[in-house]
C-alpha positions in Angstrom: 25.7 -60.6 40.6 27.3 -63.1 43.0 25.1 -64.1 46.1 27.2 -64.6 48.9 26.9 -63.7 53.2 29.9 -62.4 54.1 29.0 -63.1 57.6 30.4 -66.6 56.9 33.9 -65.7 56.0 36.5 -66.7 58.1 37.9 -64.7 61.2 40.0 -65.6 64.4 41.4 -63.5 67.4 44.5 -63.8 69.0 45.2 -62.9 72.1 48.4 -61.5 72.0 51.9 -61.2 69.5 53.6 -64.9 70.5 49.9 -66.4 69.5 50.3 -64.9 66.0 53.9 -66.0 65.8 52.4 -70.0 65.1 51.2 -68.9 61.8 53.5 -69.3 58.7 53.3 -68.4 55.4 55.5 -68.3 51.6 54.9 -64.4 51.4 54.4 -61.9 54.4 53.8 -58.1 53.5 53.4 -55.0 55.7 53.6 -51.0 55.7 56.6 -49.7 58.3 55.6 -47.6 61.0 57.5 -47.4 64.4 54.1 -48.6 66.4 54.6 -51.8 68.5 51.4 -52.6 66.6 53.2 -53.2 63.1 56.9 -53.6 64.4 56.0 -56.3 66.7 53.3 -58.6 64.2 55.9 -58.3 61.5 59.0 -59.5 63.8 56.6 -62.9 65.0 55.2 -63.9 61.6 56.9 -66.4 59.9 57.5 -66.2 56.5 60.0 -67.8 54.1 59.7 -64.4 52.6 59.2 -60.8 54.0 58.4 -57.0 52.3 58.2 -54.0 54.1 56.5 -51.1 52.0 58.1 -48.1 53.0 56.5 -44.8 52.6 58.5 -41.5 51.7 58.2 -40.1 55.8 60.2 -43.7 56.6 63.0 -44.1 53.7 65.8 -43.5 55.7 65.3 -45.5 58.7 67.5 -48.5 59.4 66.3 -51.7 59.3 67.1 -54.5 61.8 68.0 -58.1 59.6 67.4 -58.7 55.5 63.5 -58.0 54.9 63.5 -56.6 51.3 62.0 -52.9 51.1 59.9 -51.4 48.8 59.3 -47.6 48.4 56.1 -46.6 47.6 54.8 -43.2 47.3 51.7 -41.8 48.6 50.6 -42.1 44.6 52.7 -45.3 44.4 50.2 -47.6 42.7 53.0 -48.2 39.8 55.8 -49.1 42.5 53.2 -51.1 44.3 52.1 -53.3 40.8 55.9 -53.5 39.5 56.6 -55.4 43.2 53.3 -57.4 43.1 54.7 -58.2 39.1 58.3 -60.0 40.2 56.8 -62.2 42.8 57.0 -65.8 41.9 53.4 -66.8 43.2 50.8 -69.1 42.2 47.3 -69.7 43.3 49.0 -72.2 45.8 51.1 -69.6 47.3 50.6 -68.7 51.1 50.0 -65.2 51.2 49.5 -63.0 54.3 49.0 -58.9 54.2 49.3 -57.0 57.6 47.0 -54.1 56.5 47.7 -52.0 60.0 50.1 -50.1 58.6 49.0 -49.4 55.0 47.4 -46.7 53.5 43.6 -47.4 52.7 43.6 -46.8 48.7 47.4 -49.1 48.6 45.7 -51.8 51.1 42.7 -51.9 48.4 44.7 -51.6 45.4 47.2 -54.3 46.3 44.4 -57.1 47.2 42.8 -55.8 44.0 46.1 -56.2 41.8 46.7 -59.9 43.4 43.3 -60.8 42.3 43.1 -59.6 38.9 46.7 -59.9 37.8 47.8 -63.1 39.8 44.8 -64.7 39.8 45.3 -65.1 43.9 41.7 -65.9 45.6 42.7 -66.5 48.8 44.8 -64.1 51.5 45.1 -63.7 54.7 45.0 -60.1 56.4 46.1 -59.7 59.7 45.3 -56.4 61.4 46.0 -55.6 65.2 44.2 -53.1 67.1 45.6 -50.5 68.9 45.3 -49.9 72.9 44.1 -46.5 72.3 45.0 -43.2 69.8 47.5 -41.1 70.8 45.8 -38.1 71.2 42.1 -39.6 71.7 39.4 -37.9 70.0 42.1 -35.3 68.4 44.6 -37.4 66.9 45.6 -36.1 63.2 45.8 -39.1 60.4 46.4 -37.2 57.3 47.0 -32.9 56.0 47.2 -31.3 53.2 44.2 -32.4 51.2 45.0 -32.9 47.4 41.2 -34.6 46.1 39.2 -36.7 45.9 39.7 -39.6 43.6 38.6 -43.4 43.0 40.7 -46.0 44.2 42.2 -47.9 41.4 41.1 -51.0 40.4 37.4 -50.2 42.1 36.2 -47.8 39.6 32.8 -49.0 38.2 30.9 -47.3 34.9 29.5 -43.9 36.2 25.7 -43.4 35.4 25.4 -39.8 34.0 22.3 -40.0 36.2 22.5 -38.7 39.2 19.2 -38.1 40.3 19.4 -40.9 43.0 23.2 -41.2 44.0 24.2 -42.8 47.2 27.5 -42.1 49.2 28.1 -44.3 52.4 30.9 -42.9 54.4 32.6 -44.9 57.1 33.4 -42.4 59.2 36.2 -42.2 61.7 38.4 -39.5 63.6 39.0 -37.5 60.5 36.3 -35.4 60.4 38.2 -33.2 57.7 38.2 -35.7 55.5 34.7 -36.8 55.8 34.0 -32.8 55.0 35.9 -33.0 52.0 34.4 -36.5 50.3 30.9 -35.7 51.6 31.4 -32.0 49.4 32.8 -33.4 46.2 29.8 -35.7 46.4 27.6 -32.7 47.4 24.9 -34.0 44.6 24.4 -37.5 45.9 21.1 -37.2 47.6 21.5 -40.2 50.1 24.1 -39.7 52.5 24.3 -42.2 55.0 27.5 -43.0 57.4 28.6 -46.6 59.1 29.9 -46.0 62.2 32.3 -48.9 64.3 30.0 -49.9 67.3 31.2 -51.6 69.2 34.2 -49.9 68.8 37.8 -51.0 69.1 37.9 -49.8 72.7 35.3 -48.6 75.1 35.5 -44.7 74.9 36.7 -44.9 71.0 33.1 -44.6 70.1 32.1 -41.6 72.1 35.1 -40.1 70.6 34.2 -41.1 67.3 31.1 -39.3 67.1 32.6 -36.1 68.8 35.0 -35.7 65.6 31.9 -37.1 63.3 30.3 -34.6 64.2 32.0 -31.7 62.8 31.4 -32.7 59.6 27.7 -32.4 60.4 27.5 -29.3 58.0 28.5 -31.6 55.1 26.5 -34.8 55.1 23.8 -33.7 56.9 22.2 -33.2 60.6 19.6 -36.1 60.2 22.1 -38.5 61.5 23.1 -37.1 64.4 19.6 -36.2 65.2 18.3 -39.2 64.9 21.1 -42.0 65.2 18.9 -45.2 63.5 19.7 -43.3 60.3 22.6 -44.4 60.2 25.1 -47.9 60.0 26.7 -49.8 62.5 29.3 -52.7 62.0 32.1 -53.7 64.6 35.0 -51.6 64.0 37.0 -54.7 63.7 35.0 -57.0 61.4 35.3 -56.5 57.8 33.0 -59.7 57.1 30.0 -57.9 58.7 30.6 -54.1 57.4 30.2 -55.7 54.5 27.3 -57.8 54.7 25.7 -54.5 56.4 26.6 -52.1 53.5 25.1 -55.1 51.3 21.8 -55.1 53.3 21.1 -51.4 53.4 22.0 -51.3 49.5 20.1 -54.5 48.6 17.0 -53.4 50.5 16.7 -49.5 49.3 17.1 -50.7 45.7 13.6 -52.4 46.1 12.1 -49.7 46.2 14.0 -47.1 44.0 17.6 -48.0 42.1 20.8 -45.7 43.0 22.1 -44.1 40.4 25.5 -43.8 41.5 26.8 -45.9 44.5 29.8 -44.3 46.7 31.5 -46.1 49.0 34.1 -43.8 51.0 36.3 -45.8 53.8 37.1 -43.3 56.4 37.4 -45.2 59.7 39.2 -48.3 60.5 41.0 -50.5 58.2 38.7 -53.4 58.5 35.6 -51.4 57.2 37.8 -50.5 54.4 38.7 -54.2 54.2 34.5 -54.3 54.0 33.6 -51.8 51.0 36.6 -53.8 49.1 34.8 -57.6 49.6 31.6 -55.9 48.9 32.4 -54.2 45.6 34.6 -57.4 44.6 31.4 -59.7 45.1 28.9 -57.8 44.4 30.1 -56.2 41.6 33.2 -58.0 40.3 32.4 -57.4 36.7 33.0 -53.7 37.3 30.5 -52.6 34.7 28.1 -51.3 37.0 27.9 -47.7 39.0 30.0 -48.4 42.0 33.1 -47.0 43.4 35.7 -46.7 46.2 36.5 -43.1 46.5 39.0 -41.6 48.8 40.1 -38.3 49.8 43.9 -37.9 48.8 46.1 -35.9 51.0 49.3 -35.2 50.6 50.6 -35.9 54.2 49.9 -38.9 56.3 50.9 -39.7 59.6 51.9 -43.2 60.6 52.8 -43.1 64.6 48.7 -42.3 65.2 48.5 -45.4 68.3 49.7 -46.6 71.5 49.9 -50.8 72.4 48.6 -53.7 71.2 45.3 -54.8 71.8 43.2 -57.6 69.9 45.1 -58.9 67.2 42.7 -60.2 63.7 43.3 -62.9 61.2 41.0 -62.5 58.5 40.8 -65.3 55.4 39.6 -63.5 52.6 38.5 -65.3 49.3 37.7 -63.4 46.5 36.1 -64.1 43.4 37.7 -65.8 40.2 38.0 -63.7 37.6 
């Protein structure tokens, strides 16, 4: 097991879009949406060469100048790999991945694929955080739930004990989905949720915890009731979600092994960002009972935010394989 503080990885914040513009980069990457928050980062980044993933609710827009596109399903880890596959990359190659507009389980599957079939160690991720949600507290992200599934690529050998299982659930505005992961993993007998405090914005974690909340009946009142039950990592800081989900984990296991560990990203794209540097260091070898798992839906909407607020460049490195 590597030892590593993720505390000491790399982060800065820009103020605004023309700040961002200074960086430059072989390869730049991003998911389309029409929020200022994507259009606007991928427009100032330069790049000798630019991708847009498009997702099946944006094939047909038209596109301003000759960024290649890539359609991607909601399923499309094969189209995502066969892209990933042409590019002529080596471990030298400047590589930057704006994750605002992807998809949690693509975001994790494409960092995954770079490391383990391109050998890339280091990326940059650039994420930019909205002025606020459209419709606050009761803004829909996703419908039509499918299942719930691993994440490709961060599936680790199950334990067919399950006596002590442990599901952490960063949990965001979509309470429906938090229901549905925290009741396919009914069994696990620790349920614990990280929550973003501070939040993005001022009032975002007041209405976090409203929407939370509804999912009481699935993982469990204790939380609510008493809140030091649960996690807390800046909604924006991947570095220190993960060195918090590492802490928590490292320090029950003194005491009494998990079985099973779940880690569920349901919140901001940053945690997710987290649960992936934690299961890539900590368990890189993937031979040991840890897993992403995400609640597949077959509907998800894009055009969730309003403005730009801070924007993040975070310098991942990830283990050699």
């Amino acid at each position: 097991m590597a030892i590593v503080d993720f505390t000491y990885f790399y982060k800065q914040k820009y103020s605004n879009v023309a700040e961002i513009g200074n960086c430059d980069y072989n390869i730049f990457i991003s998911t389309f949406n029409e929020t200022e928050r994507v259009r606007e980062i991928h427009k100032a980044i330069k790049s000798k060469e630019k991708y847009w993933i498009i997702l099946p609710d944006y094939e047909n827009n038209l596109f301003a100048g000759n960024d290649t596109k890539i359609s991607v399903s909601y399923e499309g880890y094969n189209q995502l790999s066969e892209f990933i596959d042409k590019l002529a990359i080596n471990t030298n190659t400047k590589i930057c991945i704006d994750i605002t507009g992807f998809l949690i389980p693509h975001m994790l599957f494409t960092i995954r694929y770079f490391q383990k079939k391109k050998n890339i160690n280091h990326i940059d991720i650039i994420y930019t955080e909205p002025q606020k949600y459209i419709e606050e507290e009761n803004t829909s992200f996703s419908d039509f739930f499918h299942d719930v599934s691993q994440v490709l690529g961060y599936s680790g050998s199950p334990n067919p004990n399950m006596d002590n299982d442990l599901l952490i659930i960063s949990s965001g505005y979509d309470d429906s989905r938090i229901t549905d992961v925290a009741g396919k993993k009914k069994h696990a007998k620790n349920k614990i949720q990280l929550f973003g405090f501070p939040p993005l914005q001022a009032d975002m974690f007041q209405e976090n915890m409203l929407k939370a909340y509804k999912a009481e009946s699935a993982v469990g009142i204790e939380g609510f009731k008493n809140l030091d039950l649960n996690l807390y990592a800046p909604a924006n800081d991947p570095f220190v979600a993960a060195q918090t989900i590492k802490k928590f984990i490292d320090k029950e296991q003194r005491y009494q092994p998990f079985t099973n560990i779940y880690l569920a990203p349901i919140s901001t794209k940053p945690h997710a960002l987290g649960m992936a540097l934690y299961c890539l260091w900590e368990y890189s070898e993937g031979t040991k009972p840890l897993s992403i798992v995400y609640p597949i839906c077959h509907k998800y909407y894009g055009n969730t935010s309003i403005g730009i607020s801070k924007i993040w460049k975070y310098h991942i490195e990830l283990p050699t394989i």
